[in-house]
C-alpha positions in Angstrom: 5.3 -74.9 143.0 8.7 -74.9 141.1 7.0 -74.7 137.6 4.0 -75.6 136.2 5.4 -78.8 134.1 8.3 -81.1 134.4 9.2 -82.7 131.0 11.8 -85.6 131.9 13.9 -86.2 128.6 15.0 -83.1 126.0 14.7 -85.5 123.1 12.6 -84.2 119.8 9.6 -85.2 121.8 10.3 -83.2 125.2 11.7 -80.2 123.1 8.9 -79.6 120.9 6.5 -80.2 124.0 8.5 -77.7 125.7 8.4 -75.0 123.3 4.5 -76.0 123.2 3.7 -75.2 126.6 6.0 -72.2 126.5 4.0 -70.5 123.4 1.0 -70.5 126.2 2.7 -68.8 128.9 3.5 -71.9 130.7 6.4 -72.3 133.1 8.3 -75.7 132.3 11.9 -77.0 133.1 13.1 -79.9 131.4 15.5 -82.7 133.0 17.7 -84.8 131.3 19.9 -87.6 132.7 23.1 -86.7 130.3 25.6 -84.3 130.9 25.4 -82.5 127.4 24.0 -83.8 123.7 26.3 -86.3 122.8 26.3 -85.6 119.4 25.1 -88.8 117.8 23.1 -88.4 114.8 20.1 -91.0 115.5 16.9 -89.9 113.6 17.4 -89.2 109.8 14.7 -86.8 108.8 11.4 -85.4 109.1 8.0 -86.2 107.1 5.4 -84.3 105.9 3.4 -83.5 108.7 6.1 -82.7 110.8 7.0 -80.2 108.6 3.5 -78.9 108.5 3.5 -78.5 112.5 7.2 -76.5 112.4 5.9 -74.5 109.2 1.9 -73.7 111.7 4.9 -72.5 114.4 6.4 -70.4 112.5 9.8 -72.2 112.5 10.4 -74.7 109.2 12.6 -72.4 108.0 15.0 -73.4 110.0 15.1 -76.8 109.8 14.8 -76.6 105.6 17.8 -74.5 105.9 20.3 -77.1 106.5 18.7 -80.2 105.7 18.0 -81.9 102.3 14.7 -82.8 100.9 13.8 -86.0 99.1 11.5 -87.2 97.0 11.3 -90.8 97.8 11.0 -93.1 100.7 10.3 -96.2 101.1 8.2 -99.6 102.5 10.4 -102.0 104.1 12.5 -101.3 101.2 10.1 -101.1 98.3 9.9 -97.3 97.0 7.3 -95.1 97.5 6.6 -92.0 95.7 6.1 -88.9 98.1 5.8 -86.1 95.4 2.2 -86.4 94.6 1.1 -86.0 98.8 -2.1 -83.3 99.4 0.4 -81.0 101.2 2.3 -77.9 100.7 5.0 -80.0 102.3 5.2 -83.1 100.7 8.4 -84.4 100.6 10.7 -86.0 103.6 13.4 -83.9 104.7 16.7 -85.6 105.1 17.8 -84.1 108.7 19.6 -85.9 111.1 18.5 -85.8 114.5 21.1 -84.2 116.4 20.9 -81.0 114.0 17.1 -81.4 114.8 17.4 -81.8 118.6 19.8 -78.0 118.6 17.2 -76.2 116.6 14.4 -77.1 119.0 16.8 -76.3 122.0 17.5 -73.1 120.4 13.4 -72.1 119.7 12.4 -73.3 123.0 15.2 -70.8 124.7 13.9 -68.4 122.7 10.7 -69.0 124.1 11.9 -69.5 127.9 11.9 -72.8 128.7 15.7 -74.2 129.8 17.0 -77.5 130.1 18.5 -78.6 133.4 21.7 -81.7 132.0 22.7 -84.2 134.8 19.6 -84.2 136.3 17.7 -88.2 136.3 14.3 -88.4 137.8 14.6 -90.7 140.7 11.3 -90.7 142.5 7.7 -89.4 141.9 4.8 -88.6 144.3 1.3 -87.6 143.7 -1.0 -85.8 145.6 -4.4 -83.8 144.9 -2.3 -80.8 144.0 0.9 -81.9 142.1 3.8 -84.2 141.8 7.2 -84.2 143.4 10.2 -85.1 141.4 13.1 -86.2 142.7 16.2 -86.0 140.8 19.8 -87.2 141.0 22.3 -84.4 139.9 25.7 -83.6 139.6 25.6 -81.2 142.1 23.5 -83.1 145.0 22.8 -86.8 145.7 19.1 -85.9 145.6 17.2 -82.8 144.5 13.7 -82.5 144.4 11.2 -80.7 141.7 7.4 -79.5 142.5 5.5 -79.2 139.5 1.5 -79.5 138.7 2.0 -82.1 135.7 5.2 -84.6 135.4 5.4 -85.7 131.5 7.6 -88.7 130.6 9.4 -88.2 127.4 12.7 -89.7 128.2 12.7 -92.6 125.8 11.8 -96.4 125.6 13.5 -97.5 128.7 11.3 -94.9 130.4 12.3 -94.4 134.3 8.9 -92.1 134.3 6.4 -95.0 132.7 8.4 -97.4 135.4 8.0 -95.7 138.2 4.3 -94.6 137.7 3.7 -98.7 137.4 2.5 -98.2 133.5 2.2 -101.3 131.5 3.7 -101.5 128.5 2.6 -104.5 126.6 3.3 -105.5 122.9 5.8 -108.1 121.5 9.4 -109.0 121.9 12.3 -108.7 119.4 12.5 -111.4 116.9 15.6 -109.6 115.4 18.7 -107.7 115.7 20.3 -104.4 113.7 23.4 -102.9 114.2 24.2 -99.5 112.8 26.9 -97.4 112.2 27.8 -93.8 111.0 31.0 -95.0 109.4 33.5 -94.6 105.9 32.5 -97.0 103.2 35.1 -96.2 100.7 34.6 -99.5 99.0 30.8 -99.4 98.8 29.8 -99.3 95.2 29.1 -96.2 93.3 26.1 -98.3 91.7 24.7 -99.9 95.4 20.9 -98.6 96.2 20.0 -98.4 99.7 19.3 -101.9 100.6 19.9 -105.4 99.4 18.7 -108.9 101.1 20.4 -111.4 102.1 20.2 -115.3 103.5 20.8 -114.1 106.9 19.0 -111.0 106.6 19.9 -107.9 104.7 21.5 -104.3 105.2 21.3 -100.9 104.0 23.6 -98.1 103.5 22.3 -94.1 103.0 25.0 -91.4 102.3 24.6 -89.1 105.0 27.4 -86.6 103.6 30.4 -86.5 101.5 32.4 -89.8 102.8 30.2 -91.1 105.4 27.2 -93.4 105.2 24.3 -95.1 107.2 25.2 -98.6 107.3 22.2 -101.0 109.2 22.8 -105.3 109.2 19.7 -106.7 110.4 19.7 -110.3 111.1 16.9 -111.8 112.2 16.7 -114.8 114.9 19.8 -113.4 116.5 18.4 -111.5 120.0 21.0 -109.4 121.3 21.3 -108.8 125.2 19.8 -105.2 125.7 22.4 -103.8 128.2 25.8 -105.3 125.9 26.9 -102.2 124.1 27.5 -102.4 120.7 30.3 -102.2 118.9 32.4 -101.4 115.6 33.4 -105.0 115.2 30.4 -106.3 116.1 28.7 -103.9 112.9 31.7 -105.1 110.6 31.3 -108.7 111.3 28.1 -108.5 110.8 28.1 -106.7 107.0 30.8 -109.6 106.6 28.2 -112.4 107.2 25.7 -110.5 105.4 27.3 -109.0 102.2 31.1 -111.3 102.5 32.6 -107.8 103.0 32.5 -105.2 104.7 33.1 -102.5 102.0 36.2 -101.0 103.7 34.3 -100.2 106.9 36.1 -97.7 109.1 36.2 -94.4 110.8 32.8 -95.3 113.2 31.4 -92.0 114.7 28.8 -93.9 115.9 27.8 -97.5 116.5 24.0 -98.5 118.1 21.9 -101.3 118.1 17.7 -101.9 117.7 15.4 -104.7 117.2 11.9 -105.5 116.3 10.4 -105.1 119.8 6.9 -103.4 119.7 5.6 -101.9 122.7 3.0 -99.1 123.8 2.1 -98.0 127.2 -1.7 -98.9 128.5 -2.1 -95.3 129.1 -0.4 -92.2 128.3 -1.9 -90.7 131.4 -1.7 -91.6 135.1 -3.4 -88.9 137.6 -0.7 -86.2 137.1 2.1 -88.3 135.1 1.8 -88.1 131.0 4.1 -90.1 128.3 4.7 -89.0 125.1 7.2 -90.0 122.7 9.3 -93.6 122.8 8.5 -93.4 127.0 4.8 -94.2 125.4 5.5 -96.3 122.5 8.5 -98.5 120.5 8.4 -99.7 117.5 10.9 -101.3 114.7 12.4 -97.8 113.5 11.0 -98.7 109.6 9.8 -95.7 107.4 11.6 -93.3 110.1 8.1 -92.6 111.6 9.4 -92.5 115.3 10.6 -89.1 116.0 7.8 -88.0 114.1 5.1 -89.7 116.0 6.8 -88.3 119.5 6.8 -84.8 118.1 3.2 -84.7 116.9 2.4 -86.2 120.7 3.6 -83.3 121.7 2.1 -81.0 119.8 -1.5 -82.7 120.6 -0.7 -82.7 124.4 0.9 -78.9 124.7 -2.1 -77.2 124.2 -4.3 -79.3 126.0 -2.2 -79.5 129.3 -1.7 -75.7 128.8 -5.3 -75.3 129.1 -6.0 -77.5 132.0 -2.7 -75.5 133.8 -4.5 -72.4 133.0 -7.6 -73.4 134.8 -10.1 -72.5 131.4 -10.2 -76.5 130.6 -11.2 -78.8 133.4 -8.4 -82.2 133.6 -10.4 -84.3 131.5 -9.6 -82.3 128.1 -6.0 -84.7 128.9 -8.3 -87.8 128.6 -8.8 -86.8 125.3 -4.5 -87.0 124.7 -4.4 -90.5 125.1 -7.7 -91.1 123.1 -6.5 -89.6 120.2 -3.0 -90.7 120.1 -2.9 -94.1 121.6 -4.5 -95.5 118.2 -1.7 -93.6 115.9 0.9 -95.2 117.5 -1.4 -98.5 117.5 -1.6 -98.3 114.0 2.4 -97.0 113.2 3.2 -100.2 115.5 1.0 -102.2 112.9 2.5 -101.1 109.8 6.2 -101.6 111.2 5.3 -105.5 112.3 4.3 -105.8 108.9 7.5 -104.0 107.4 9.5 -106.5 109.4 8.2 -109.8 108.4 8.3 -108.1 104.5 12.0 -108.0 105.5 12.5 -111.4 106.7 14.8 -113.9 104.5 13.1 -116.7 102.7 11.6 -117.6 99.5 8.2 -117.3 100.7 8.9 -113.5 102.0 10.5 -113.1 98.2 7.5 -113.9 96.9 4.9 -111.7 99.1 7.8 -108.9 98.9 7.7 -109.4 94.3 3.7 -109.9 95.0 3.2 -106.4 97.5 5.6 -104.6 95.0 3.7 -105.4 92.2 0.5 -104.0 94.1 2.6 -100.5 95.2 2.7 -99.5 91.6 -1.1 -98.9 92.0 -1.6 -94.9 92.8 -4.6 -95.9 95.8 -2.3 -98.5 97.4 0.8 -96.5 97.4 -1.4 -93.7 98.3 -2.6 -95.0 100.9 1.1 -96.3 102.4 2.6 -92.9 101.9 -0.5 -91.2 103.9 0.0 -93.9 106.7 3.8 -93.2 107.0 3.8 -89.1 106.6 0.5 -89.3 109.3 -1.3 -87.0 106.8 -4.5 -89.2 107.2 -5.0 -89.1 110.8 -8.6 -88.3 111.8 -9.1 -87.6 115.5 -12.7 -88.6 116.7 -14.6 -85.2 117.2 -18.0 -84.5 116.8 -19.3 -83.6 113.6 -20.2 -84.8 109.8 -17.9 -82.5 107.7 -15.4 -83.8 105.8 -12.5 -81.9 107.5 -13.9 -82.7 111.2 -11.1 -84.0 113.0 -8.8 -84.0 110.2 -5.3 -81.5 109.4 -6.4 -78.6 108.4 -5.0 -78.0 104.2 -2.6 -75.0 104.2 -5.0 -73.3 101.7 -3.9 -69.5 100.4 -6.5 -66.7 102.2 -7.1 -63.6 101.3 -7.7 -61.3 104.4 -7.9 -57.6 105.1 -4.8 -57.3 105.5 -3.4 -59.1 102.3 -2.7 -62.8 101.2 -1.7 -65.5 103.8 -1.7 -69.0 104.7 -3.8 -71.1 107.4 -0.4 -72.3 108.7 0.5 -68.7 109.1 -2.7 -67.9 111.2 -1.5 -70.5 114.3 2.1 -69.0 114.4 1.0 -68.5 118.2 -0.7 -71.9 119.2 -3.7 -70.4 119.7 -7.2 -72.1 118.2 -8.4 -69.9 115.5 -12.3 -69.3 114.5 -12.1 -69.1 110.8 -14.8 -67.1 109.5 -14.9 -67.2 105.1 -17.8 -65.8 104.7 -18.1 -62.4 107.1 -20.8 -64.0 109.1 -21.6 -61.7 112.2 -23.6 -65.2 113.6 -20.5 -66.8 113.8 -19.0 -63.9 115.8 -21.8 -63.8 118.3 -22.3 -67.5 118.9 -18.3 -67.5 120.1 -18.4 -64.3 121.8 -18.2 -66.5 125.4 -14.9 -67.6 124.2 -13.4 -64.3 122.4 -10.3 -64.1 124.8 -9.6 -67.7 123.7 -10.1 -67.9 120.7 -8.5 -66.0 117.3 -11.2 -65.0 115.7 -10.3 -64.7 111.2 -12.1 -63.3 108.8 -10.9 -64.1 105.5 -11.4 -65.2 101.7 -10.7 -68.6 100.7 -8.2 -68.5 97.7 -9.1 -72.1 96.4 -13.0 -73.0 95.5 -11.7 -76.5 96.5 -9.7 -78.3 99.0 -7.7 -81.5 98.7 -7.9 -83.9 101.6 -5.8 -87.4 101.8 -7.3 -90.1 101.6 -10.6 -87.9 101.0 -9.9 -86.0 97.6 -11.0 -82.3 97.1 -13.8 -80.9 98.6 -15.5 -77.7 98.1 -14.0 -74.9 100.8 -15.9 -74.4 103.9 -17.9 -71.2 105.1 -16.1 -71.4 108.8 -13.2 -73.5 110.4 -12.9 -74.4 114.3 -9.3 -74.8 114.1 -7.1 -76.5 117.4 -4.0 -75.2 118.0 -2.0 -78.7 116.8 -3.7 -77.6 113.1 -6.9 -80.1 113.7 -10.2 -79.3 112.6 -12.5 -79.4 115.8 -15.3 -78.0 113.3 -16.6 -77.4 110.1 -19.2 -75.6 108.3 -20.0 -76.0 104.7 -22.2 -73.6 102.4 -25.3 -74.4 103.7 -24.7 -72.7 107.1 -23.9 -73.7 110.2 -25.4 -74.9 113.3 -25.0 -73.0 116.1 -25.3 -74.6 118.8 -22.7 -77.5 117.5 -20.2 -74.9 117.5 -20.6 -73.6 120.8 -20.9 -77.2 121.7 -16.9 -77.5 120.3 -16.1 -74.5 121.6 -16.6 -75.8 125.4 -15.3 -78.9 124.7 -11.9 -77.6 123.3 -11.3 -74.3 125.2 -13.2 -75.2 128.5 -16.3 -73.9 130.0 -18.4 -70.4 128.5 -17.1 -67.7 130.1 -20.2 -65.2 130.3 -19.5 -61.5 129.2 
């Protein structure tokens, strides 16, 4: 074998997965069809539960260090409140993606992994023991790549979900949206963010001094996929729109997107994974795309790490797609419905006057903020508890060492045992799995903790904690069953292995 994993795209998605697989010792070279980043900004920030997976790695620093939080966002254009969130993190960080895209690179070299530029998978062949990868380069017509696991995260056009014949049903665009990265110097100091139109409507974010996000989405207008867009074709479209164009010039960058919604079958074929917009499109709405790649990533990493380490046998990667094919199912859902809330019309005036009245209610813009930021995912696991299969809180612990976080206990992407009451049971009943498993003994800081969606609940005696910061399970103070947990322990980090 040439490494253990290819990852084919070094998007957000293929980065994070790479430095994923690289925190478990795994060898992993990622291809990528351009010569070099272009530059283009793309993405424009981060929510909350992406920065609670950077802050459990150790690396959130670094990406709050030049970006700018917020503390609004938004429903197809109707405000939401993110301040009030169940999360040390709660508020959207304003990032673009290209600034996102070097700090990954830059952790993941830290890490090992490397990213090979010109290099566009071509071919794939299974067998029993791995898959070949062939790749056109800039040095060779054809190379070829032997790894154990292929994953596809190299975008909606996907050559990996092609060639591994993976349906990818869903519904074609009913729109079209330009956007530019342009000067505005005639957009109105009083403007906010988006206004609707007959035609459609636009929307304009500062993105630094002198420069704003300018989008024109006009709907019943179905551009050809493969005509590149273009600065007049952005301007003449603000012109129809808004009967100006504001001054528009200076374009750094022009792209186009629609309303398509699409999700592959299966994210797993034999020895081929997707993750990322290879597994899933959407209408870009709310800005939950590069976060619903990224946290595919970090659900898959440690699993396929396990299965490449031979402790979990391949059907723990069954478990990638059953978790994560109904998130995107349900991000695809909400961003239908932000795009027929956007649609022109007095009918759509009146549902739009009729949901914003309802938003001003805390449980429904609760509940549209948690849906958005992904803070009330609950993966199917076994188990009662209120926490099983939920994001574990970042709750304040006090161990014998001093005062930490949970976040700060999966630095290493390792699952953690958390043990808050000094239970020498607990230790026993795991000891099969003590070279896989970090095992924490530790105080619980809060006598509650606050759940989404859930509300507080009182803190729990001991914590089966996944690497991707999901609870796998949960104790509470009337003890714990022992043979449930050794149950989750085999099911999440493979087979006993007798001492």
């Amino acid at each position: 074998m040439d490494t253990d994993v290819v990852i084919a795209g070094a998007g957000p998605t293929g980065l994070m997965l790479a430095g994923e697989l690289r925190l478990a010792g795994v060898d992993v070279v990622v291809v990528e069809q351009l010569a070099e980043r272009t530059g283009e900004s793309r993405a424009g920030g981060m929510h909350s539960r992406t920065l609670e997976v950077l802050d459990q790695r150790g690396i959130l620093d670094r990406f709050l260090a030049v970006g700018q939080l917020t503390p609004v966002g938004h429903f197809s254009g109707l405000w939401l409140d993110f301040d009030g969130l169940e999360s040390r993190r709660p508020l959207p960080l304003m990032l673009l993606q290209d600034v996102i895209e070097r700090l990954l690179e830059e952790w993941g070299t830290e890490l090992g992994s490397r990213v090979r530029w010109s290099s566009a998978v071509s071919g794939i062949h299974q067998d029993r023991d791995g898959v070949t990868v062939e790749l056109r380069t800039a040095e060779a017509a054809r190379a070829t790549l032997r790894a154990r696991y292929l994953v596809g995260c190299d975008g909606g056009r996907s050559t990996v979900r092609k060639l591994s014949d993976i349906d990818f049903p869903g519904t074609p665009a009913t729109m079209t949206a330009l956007l530019g990265d342009v000067e505005l110097p005639d957009l109105p100091e009083d403007f906010i963010f988006m206004r609707r139109c007959p035609g459609g409507h636009f929307s304009a974010l500062a993105l630094e001094p002198g420069w704003h996000r300018v989008i024109t989405s006009e709907y019943d207008r179905v551009a050809d996929r493969d005509e590149p867009a273009t600065f007049e074709q952005v301007r003449q479209s603000l012109i129809r729109l808004a009967g100006t164009d504001f001054g528009m010039r200076s374009p750094r960058w022009i792209s186009r997107f629609g309303d398509a919604a699409r999700q592959a079958a299966r994210y797993r074929k034999g020895r081929v994974l997707l993750a990322g917009d290879a597994a899933h499109i959407h209408y870009p709405a709310g800005g939950q795309g590069l976060n619903l790649g990224v946290q595919d990533a970090v659900n898959l990493g440690w699993k396929l790490a396990s299965v490449v380490r031979g402790q979990s046998p391949e059907s723990l990667l069954d478990s990638y797609h059953t978790e994560r094919h109904p998130v995107a199912e349900s991000v695809l859902h909400n961003t239908r419905a932000q795009a027929a809330l956007a649609r022109p019309g007095a009918q759509t005036d009146a549902l739009r006057e009729v949901f914003g009245s309802l938003m001003v209610f805390d449980d429904v813009n609760r509940y549209l903020r948690n849906a958005i930021t992904a803070l009330d995912i609950r993966y199917p696991v076994d188990g009662f508890h209120p926490l099983a299969g939920r994001r574990v809180p970042d709750a304040d612990l006090k161990t014998p060492d001093g005062t930490t976080r949970v976040y700060e206990l999966l630095h290493a992407a390792r699952p953690v045992l958390l043990d808050l009451r000094g239970s020498a049971e607990l230790a026993a009943a795991a000891g099969d799995w003590a070279e896989r498993v970090d095992l924490v003994e530790a105080r619980s800081e809060d006598g509650h903790w606050a759940l989404p969606a859930v509300g507080e609940i009182p803190a729990p005696v001991a914590l089966l904690i996944r690497p991707d910061g999901h609870v796998a399970w949960a104790a509470d103070t009337g003890g714990f069953d022992t043979a449930a947990l050794r149950n989750a322990l085999g099911t999440w980090l493979g087979p006993a292995q007798r001492r």
